[in-house]
KEVOKOL-269353 format. One line per 10 residues: number of its first residue (from 1); their letters; for each residue z, y, x of N, C-alpha, C, O. Coordinates in pm, 1 decimal, always signed. Layout:
NUM> A> Z Y X Z Y X Z Y X Z Y X ~ ...
END
This chain:
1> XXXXXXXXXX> +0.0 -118.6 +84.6 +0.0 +0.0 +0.0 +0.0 +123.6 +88.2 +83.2 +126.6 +178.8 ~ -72.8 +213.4 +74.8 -84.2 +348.3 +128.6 -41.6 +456.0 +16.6 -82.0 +453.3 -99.7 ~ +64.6 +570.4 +81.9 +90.6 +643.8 +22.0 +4.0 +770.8 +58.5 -52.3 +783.8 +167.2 ~ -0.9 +871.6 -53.4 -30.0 +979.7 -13.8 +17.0 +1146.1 -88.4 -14.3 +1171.0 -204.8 ~ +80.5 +1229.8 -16.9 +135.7 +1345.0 -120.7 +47.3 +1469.8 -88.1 +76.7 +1516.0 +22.1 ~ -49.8 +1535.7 -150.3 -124.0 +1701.3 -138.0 +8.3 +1778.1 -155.5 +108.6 +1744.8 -218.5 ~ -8.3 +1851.7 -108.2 +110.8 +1988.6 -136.0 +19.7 +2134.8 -87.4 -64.4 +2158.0 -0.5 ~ +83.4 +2210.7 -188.6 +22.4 +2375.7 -161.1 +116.3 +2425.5 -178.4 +203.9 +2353.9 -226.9 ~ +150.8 +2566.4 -151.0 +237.8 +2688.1 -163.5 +179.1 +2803.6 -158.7 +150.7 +2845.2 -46.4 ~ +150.5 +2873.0 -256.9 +105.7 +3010.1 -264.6 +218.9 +3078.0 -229.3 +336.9 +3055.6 -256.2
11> XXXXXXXXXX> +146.1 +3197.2 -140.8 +260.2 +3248.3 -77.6 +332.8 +3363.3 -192.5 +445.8 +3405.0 -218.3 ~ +209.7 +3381.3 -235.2 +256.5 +3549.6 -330.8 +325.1 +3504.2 -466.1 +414.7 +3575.2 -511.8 ~ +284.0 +3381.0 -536.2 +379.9 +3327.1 -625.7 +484.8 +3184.5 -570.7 +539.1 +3116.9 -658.0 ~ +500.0 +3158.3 -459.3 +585.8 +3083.0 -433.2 +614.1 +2932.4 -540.4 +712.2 +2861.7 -563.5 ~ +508.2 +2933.4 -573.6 +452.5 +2778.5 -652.8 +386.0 +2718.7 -540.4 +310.3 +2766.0 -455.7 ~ +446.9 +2566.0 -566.0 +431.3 +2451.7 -514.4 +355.4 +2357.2 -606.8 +349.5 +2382.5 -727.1 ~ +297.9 +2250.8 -555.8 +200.8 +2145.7 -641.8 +202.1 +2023.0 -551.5 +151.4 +2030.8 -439.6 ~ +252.5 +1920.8 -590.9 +242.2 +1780.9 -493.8 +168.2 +1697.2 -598.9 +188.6 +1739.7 -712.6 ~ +80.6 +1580.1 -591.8 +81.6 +1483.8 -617.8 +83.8 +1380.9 -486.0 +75.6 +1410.8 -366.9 ~ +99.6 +1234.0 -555.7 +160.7 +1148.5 -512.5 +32.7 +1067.4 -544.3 -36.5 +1112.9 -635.4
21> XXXXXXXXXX> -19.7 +926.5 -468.0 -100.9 +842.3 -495.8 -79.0 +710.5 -396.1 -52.8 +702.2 -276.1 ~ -101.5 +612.1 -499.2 -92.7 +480.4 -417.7 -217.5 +393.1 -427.3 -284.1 +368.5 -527.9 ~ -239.6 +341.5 -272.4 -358.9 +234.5 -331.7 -318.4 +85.2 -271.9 -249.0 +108.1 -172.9 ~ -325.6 +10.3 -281.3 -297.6 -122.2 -260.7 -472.2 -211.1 -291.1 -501.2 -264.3 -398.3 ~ -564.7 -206.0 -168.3 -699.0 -307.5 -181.3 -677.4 -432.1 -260.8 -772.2 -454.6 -336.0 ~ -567.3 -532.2 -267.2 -558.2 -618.8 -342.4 -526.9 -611.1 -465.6 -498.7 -721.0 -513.5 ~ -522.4 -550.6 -515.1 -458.2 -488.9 -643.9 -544.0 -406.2 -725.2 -578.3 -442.9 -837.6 ~ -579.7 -299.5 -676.1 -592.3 -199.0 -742.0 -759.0 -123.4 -705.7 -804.3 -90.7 -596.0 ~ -805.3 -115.9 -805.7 -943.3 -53.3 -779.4 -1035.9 +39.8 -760.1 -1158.2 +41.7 -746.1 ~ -889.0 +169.0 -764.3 -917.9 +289.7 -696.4 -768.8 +326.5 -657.9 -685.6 +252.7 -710.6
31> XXXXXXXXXX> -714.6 +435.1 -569.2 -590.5 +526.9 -578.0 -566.9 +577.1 -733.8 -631.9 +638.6 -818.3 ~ -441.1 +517.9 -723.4 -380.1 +551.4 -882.2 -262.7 +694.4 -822.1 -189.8 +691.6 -723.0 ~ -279.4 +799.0 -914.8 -180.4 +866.6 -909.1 -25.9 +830.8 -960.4 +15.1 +818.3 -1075.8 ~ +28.2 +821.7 -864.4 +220.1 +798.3 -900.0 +308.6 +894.6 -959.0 +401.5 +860.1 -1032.1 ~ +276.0 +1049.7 -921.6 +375.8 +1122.6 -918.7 +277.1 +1240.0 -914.9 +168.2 +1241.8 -857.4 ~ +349.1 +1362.1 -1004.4 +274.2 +1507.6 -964.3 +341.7 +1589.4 -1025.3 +406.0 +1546.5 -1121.2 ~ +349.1 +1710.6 -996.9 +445.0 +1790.3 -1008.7 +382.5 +1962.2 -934.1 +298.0 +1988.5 -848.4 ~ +478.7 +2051.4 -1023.0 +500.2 +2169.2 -1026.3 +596.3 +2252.8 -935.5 +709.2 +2228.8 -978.5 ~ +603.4 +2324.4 -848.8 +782.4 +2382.8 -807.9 +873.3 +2277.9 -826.7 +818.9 +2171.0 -799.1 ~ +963.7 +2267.7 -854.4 +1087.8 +2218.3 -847.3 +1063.3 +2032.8 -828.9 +1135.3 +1963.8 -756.6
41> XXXXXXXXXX> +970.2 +1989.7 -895.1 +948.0 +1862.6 -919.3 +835.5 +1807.5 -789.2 +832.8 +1693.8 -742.0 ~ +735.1 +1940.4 -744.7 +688.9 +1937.6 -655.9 +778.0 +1891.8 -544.5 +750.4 +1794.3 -474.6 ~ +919.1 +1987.6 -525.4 +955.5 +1935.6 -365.5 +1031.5 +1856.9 -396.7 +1125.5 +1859.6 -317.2 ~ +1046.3 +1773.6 -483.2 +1123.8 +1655.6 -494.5 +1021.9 +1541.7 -457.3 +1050.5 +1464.2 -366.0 ~ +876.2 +1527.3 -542.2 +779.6 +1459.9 -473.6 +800.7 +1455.7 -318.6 +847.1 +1353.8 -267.5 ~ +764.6 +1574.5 -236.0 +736.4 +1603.4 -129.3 +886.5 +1532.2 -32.9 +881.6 +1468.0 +72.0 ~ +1009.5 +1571.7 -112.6 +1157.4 +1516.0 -9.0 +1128.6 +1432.7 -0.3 +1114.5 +1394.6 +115.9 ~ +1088.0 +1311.2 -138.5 +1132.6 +1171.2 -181.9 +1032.8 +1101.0 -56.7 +1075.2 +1014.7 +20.1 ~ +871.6 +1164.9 -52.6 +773.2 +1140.2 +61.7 +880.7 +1098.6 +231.4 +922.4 +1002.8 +296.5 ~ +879.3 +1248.4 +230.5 +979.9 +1259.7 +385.2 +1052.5 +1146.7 +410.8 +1019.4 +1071.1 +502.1
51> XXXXXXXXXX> +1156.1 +1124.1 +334.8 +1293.0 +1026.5 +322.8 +1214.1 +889.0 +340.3 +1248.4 +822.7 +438.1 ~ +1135.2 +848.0 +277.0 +1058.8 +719.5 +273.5 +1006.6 +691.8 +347.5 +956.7 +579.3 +352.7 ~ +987.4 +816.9 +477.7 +829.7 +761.9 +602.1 +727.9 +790.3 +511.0 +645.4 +838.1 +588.8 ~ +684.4 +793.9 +419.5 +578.4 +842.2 +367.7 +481.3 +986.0 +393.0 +503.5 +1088.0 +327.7 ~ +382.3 +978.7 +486.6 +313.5 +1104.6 +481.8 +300.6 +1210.8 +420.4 +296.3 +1195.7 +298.3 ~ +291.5 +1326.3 +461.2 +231.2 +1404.0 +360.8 +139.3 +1499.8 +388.4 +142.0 +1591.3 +470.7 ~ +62.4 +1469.1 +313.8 -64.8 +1574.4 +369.6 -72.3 +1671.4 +302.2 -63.5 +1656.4 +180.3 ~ -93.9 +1825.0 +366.7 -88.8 +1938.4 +337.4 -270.6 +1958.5 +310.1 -360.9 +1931.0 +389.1 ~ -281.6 +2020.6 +158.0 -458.0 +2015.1 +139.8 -449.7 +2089.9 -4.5 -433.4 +2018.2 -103.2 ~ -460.8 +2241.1 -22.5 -465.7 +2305.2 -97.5 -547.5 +2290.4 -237.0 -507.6 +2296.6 -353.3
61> XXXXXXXXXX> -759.1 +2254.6 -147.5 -840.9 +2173.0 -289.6 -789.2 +2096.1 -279.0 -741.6 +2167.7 -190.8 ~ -710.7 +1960.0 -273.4 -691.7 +1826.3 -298.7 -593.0 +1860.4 -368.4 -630.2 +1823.9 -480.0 ~ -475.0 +1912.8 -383.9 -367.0 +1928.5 -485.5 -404.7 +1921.2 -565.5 -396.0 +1821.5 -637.2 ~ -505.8 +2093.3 -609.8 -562.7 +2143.8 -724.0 -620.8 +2062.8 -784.8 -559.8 +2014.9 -880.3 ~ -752.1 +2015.9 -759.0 -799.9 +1902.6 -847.6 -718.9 +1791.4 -851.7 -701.1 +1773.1 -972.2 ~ -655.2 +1700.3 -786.6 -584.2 +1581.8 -842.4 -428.9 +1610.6 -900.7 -356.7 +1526.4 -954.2 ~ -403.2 +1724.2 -880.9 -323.8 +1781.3 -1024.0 -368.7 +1755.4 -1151.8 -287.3 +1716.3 -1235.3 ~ -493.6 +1771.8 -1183.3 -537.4 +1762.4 -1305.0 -550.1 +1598.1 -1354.4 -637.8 +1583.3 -1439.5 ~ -497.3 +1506.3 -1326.3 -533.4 +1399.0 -1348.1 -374.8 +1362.1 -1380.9 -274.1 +1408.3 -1327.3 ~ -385.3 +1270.6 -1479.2 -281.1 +1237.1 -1521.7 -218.5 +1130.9 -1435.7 -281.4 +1052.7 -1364.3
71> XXXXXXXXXX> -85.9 +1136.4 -1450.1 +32.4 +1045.1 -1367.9 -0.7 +866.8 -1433.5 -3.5 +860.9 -1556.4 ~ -17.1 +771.1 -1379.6 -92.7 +630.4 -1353.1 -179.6 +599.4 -1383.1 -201.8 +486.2 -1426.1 ~ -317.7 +752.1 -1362.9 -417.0 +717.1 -1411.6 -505.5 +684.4 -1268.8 -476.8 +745.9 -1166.1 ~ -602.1 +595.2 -1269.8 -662.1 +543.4 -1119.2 -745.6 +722.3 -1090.1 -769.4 +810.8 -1172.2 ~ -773.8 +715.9 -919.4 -860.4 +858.5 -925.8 -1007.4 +814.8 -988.1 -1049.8 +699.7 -978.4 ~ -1065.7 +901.2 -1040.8 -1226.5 +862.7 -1039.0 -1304.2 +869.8 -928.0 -1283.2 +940.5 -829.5 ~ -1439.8 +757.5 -954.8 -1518.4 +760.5 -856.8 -1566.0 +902.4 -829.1 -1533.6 +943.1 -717.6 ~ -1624.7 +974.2 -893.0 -1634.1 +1123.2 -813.6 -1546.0 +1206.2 -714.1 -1578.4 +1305.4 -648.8 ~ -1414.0 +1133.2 -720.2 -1336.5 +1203.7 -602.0 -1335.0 +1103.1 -524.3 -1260.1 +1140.3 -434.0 ~ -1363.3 +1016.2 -504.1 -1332.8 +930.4 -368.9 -1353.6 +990.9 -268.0 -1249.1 +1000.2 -203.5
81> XXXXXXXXXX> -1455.2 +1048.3 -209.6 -1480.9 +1089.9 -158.3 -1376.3 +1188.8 -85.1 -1355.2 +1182.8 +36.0 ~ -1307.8 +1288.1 -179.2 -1200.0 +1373.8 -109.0 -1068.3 +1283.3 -87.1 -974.3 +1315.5 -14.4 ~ -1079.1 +1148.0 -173.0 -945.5 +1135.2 -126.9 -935.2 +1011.6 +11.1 -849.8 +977.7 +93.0 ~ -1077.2 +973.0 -23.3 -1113.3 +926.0 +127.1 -1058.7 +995.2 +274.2 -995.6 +945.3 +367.4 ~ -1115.7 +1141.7 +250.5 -1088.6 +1193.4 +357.2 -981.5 +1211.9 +350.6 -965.5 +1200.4 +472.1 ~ -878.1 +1233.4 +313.1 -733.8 +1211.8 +313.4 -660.9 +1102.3 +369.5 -560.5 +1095.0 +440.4 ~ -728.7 +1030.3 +325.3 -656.0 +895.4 +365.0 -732.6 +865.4 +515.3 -710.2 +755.2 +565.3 ~ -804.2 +941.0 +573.8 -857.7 +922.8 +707.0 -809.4 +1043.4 +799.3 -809.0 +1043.1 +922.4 ~ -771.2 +1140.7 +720.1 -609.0 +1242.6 +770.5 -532.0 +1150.2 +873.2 -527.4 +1118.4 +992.1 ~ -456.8 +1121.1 +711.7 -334.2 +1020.2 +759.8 -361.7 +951.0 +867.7 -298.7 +961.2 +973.0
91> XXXXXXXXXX> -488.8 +851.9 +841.9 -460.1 +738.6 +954.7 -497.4 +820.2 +1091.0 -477.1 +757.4 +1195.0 ~ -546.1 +943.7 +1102.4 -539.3 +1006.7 +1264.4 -417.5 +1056.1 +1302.5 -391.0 +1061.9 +1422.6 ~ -328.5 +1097.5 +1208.8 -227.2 +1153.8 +1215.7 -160.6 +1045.2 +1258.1 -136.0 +1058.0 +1378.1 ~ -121.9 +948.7 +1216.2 -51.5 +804.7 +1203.8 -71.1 +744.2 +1325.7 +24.9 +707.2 +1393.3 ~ -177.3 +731.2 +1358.8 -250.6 +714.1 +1498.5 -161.6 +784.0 +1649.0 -81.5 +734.6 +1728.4 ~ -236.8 +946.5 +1632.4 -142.8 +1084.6 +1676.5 +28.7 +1039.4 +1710.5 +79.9 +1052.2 +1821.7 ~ +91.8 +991.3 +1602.1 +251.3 +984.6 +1659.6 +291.0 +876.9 +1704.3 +394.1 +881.2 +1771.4 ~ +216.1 +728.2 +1680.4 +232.5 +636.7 +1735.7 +166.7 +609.4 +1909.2 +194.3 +522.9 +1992.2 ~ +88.2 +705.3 +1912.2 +56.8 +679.6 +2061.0 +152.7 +794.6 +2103.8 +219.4 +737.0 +2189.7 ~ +205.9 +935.9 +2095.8 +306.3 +1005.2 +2147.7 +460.1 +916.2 +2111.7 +548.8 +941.9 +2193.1
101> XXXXXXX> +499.7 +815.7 +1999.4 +645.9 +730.5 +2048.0 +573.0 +637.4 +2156.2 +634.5 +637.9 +2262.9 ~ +455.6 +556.0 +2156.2 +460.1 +463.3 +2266.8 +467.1 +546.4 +2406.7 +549.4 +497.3 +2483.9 ~ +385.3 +685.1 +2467.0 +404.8 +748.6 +2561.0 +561.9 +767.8 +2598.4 +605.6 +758.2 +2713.0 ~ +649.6 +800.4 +2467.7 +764.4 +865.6 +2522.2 +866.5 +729.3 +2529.3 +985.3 +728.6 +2561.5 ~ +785.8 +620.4 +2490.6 +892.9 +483.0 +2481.8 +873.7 +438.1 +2654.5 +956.6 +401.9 +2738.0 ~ +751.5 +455.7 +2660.4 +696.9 +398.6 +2835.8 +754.4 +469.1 +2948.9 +737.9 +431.0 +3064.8 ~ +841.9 +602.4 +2906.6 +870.8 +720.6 +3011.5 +1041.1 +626.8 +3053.7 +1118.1 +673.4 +3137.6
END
């Protein structure tokens, strides 16, 4: 299972927007949205992420549109595409800190 959380913050209204998405290849036949949220419910998404090891990717269009999709509904094929690239974020990022702990494990 791969997690994934969008988050935005406008600076001038200080609104937040997370969603949450899981995909599991054996299971499931696109990324289903888990979780999404507004301000307050937003950084609870976003803590609950942190606390878990769960990523989070910061992506202003990706909030916005998969905001609009309802909570355990799969994404549609027309967004794969963006949430593809998301999920190819992560795995550089993921990549990124596991070769800086193995560097600082080898020191």
């Amino acid at each position: 299972m791969v997690s994934v959380s969008a988050y935005n913050k406008d600076n001038k209204t200080q609104s937040q927007k997370a969603v949450a998405l899981k995909y599991n290849a054996q299971k499931d036949a696109a990324p289903i949205i888990v979780a999404s949220g507004y301000g307050h419910i937003a950084e609870q998404i976003i803590n609950i992420a942190d606390e878990s090891g769960v990523p989070v990717f910061r992506d202003t269009n990706a909030v916005s549109v998969l905001s609009m999709l309802d909570v355990g509904s799969p994404v549609p094929p027309e967004l794969y595409e963006l949430v593809a690239t998301l999920y190819l974020n992560l795995l550089e990022i993921s990549d990124e800190i596991k070769q800086k702990n193995m560097q600082s494990f080898s020191k």
